[in-house]
C-alpha positions in Angstrom: 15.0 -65.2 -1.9 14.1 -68.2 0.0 12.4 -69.9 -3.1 16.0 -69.8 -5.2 18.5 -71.8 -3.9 21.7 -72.2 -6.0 24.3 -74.9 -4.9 25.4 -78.6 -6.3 25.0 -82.2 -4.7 27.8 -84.6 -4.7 25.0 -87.0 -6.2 21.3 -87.9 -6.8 20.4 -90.1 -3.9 22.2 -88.0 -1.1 20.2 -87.1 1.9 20.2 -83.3 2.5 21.9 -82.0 5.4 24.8 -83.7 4.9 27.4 -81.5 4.5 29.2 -79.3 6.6 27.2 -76.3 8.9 27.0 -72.8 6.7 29.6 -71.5 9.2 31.8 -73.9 8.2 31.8 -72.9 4.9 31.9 -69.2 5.4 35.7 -70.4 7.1 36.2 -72.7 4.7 35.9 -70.1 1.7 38.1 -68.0 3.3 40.7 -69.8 4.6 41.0 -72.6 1.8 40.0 -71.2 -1.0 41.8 -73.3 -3.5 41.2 -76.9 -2.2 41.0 -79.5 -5.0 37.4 -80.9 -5.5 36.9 -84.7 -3.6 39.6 -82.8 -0.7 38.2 -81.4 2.7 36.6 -78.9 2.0 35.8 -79.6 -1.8 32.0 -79.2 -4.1 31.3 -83.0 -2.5 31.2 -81.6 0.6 29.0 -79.1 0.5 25.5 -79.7 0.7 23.3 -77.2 2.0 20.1 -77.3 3.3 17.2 -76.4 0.5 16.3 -73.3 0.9 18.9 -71.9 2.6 19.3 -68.7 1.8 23.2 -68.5 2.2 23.3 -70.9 -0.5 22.8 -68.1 -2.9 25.5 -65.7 -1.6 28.1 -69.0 -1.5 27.4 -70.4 -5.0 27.7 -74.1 -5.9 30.6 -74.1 -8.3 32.9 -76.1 -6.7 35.8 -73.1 -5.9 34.4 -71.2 -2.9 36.1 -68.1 -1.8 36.5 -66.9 -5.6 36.4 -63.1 -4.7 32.4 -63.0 -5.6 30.5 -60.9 -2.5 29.8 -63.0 0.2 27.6 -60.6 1.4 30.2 -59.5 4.5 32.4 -57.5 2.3 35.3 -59.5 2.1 35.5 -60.1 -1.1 36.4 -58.1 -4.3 33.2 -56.2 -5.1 32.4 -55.6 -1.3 35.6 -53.4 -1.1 34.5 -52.0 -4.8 31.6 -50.7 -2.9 33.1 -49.7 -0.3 35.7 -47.5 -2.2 32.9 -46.1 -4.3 30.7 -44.5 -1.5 30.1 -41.3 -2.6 31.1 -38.3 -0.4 29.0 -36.3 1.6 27.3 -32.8 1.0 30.1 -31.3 3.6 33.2 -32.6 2.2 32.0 -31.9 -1.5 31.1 -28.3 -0.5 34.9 -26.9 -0.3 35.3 -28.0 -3.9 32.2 -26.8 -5.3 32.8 -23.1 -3.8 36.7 -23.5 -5.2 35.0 -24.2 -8.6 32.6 -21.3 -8.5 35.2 -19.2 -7.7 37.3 -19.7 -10.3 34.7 -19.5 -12.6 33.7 -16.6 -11.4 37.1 -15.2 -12.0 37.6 -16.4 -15.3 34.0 -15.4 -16.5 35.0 -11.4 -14.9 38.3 -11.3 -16.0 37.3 -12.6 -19.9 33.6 -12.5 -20.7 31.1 -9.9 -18.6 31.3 -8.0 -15.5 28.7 -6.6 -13.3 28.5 -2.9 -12.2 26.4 -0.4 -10.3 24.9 2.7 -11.8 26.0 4.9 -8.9 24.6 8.3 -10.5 21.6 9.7 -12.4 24.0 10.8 -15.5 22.7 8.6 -17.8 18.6 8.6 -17.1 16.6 8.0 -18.3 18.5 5.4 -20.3 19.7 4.2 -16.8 18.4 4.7 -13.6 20.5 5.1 -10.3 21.3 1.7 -8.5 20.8 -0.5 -12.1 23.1 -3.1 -12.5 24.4 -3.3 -16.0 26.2 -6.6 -17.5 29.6 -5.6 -19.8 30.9 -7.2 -22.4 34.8 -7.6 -21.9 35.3 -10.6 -24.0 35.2 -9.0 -27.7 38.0 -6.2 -26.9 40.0 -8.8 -26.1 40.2 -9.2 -29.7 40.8 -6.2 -30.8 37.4 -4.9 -31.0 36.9 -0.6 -30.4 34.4 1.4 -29.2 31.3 2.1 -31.8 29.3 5.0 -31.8 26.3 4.7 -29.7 27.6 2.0 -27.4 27.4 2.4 -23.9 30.7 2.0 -22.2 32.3 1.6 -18.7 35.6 3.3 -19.1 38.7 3.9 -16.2 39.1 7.6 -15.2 40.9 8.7 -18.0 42.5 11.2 -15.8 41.2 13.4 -13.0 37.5 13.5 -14.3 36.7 12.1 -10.2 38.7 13.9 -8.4 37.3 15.3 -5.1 33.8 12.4 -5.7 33.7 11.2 -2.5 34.6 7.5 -1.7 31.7 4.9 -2.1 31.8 4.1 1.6 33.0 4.7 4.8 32.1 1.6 6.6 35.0 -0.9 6.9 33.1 -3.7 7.2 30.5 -2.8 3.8 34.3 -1.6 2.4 35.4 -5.1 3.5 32.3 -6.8 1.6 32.7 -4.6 -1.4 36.4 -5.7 -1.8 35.3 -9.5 -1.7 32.1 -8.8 -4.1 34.6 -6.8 -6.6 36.8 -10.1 -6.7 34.7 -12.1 -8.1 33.3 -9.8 -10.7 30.1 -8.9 -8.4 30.6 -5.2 -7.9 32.6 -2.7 -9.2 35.8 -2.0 -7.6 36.3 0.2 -4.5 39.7 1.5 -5.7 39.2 1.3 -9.4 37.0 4.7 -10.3 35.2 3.5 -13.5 32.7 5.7 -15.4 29.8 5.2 -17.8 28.9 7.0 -21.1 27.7 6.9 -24.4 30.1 6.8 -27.6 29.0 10.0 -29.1 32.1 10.1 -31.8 35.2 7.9 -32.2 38.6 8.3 -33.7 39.1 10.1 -36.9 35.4 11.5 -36.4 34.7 15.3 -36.2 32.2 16.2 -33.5 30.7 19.8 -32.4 27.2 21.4 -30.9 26.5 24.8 -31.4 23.9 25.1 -28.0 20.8 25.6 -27.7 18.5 23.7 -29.2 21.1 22.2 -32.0 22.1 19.0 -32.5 25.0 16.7 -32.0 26.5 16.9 -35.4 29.0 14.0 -36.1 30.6 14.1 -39.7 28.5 17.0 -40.2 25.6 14.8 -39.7 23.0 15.8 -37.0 22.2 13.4 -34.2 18.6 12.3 -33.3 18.8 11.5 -29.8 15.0 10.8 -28.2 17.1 8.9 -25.3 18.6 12.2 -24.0 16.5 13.0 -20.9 13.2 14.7 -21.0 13.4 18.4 -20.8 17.0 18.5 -21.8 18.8 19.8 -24.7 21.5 17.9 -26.4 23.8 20.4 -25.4 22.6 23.5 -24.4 24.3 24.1 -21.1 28.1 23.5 -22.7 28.3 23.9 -26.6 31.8 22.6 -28.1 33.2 21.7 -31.7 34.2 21.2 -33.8 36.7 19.1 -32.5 38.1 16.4 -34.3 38.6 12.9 -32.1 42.3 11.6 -32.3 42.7 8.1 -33.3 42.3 5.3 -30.8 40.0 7.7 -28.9 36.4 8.1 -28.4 34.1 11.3 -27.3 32.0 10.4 -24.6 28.1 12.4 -23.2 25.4 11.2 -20.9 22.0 10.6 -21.5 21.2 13.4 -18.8 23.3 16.1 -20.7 22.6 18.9 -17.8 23.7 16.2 -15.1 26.5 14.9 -17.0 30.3 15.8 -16.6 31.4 14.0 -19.5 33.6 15.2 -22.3 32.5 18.7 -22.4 34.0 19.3 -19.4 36.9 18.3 -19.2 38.3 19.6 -22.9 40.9 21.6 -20.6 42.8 18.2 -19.3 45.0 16.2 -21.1 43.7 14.5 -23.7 41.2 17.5 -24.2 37.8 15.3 -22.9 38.8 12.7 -25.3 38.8 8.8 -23.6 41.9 6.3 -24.9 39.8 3.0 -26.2 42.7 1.1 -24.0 40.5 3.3 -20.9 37.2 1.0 -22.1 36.6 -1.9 -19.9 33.8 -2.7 -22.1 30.6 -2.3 -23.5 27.1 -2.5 -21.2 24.9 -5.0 -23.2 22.2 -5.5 -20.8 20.4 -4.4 -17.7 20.3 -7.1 -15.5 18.8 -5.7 -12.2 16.5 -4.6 -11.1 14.0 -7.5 -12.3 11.6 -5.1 -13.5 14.1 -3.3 -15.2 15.6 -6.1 -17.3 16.8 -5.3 -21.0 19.1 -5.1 -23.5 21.4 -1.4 -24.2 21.2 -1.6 -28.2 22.8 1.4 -30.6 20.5 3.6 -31.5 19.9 3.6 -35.2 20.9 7.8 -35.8 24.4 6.4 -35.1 23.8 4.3 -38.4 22.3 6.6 -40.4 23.9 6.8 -44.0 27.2 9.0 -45.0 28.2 9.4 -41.1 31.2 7.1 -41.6 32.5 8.9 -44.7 35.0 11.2 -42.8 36.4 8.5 -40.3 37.0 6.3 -43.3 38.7 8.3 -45.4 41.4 9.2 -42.1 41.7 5.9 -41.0 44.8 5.8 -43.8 44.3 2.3 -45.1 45.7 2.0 -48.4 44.2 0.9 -51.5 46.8 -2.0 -51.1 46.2 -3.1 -47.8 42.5 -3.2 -48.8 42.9 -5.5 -51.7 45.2 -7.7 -49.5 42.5 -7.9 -46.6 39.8 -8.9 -49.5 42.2 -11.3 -51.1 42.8 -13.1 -47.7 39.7 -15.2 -48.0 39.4 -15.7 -51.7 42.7 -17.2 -51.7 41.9 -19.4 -48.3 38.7 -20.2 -50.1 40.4 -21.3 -53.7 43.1 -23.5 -51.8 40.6 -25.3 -50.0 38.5 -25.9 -53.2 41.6 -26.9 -54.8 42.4 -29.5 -52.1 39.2 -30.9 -52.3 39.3 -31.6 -55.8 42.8 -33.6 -55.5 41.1 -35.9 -52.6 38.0 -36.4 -55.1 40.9 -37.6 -57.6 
């Protein structure tokens, strides 16, 4: 920096040197700021040597003191940079974590949840100690249970009585509480369940034993996702029963380790789960690593005709149909129409 100098001379054949010491000038820009050029302290005085390196922080425009850096932070852009410091790690930290946790929040209250597999009911579909993502965002708008889906569901009522509680150790309890906050485990209070949609409201459901079937709608189920070695219901046949609206029959993959549905016909609600009981559907294995995938429905539950009874007692009318069709026909045409007009 020594090679630019930037300053002004009071005129052509004026020895160097003249002018007042750089220290002088440091005061003078700062205490008169504003004198008139020719005054004390004016551009005619101040000459500094060539070279000087100070002569590029002071400037040889004639106004010293003009709120340009000085290069000791007494200016304008030295207090810029001193009020735009960034923070450090520690004091960002707080606000990060408060972030995170309110994300969390938000993400477990309206899009997915975590939970533990805590049994081996559903093998070999899932295994004891998975971790399965749930979808909570779509019932949020309006969406019900589908055959085939894998749910997590409240006790509907008494299906866990006498289980014994998840742990006795107040400081894991203490840990589990916090985790369950945040979405990161399942609740310690909260007794939550996990099944597969087998029928859903308006459907008529039975097995005979044996070595029978599922039958929903009076079509049979192929299920090569129940455990090996069992049958699909050969320890507890039922049916036909047919599933109330806004309801859903629920089994386990392990049917012979499974106290689902079947046994609990003599409660309330006969073994069938409210949808408003769903917390959501499980859409993905997501630990452990090995184990990562996705929990789609099995095509049987979309096999042709099986929706034929549930349709015809869901009691929309012909009316309400064609006004559900109409809906975006008539959103469509208007729009069209509108479009037209602007073009005109």
């Amino acid at each position: 920096m020594g090679d630019l100098v930037v300053g002004s001379r009071s005129g052509p054949g004026e020895p160097e040197g003249r002018g007042p010491s750089v220290g002088s000038l440091e005061e003078e820009a700062v205490v008169n700021p504003g004198d008139a050029p020719g005054g004390p302290g004016g551009p005619e005085d101040r000459h500094l040597p060539a070279g000087d390196p100070d002569a590029i922080a002071h400037g040889g425009d004639g106004g010293g003191g003009d709120g340009e850096d000085d290069g000791y932070g007494d200016g304008e852009d030295g207090g810029k940079h001193a009020a735009d410091k960034p923070r450090s790690f520690w004091k960002e930290l707080p606000i990060l974590v408060v972030i995170a946790l309110v994300l969390a929040l938000i993400i477990k209250t309206f899009l997915v949840q975590a939970f533990s597999i805590p049994s081996d009911s559903m093998q070999d579909t899932l295994q004891r100690g998975d971790r399965v993502l749930v979808d909570k965002l779509t019932p949020w708008f309006g969406d019900k249970p589908s055959r085939g889906e894998v749910v997590v569901f409240h006790d509907p009522g008494h299906w866990l009585d006498g289980e014994p509680p998840t742990t006795t150790n107040p400081v894991a309890e203490g840990v589990q509480k916090a985790l369950s906050f945040i979405g990161l485990m399942p609740s310690a209070t909260e007794k939550d369940l996990i099944k597969r949609v087998i029928a859903v409201g308006g459907d008529t459901v039975e097995c005979k034993g044996g070595d029978s079937p599922v039958i929903v709608n009076g079509k049979p189920l192929n299920e090569p996702f129940i455990y090996p070695g069992n049958t699909p219901c050969g320890d507890k046949p039922f049916g036909p029963i047919k599933i109330q609206p806004g309801k859903i029959w629920v089994m386990g993959d392990h049917r012979q380790d499974s106290e689902d549905s079947r046994y609990h016909q003599d409660l309330p609600g006969g073994g069938q789960v409210p949808d408003s009981k769903v917390v959501g559907r499980a859409i993905v294995i997501a630990w452990p690593l090995n184990r990562i995938t996705d929990l789609p429905i099995p095509a049987t539950y979309h096999q042709s005709g099986i929706d034929a009874a549930a349709s015809a007692s869901a009691g929309v009318s012909p009316a309400v149909g064609g006004v559900i069709g109409a809906v975006p026909l008539v959103l469509w045409r208007r729009r069209r129409i509108l479009r037209t007009a602007r073009r005109g």
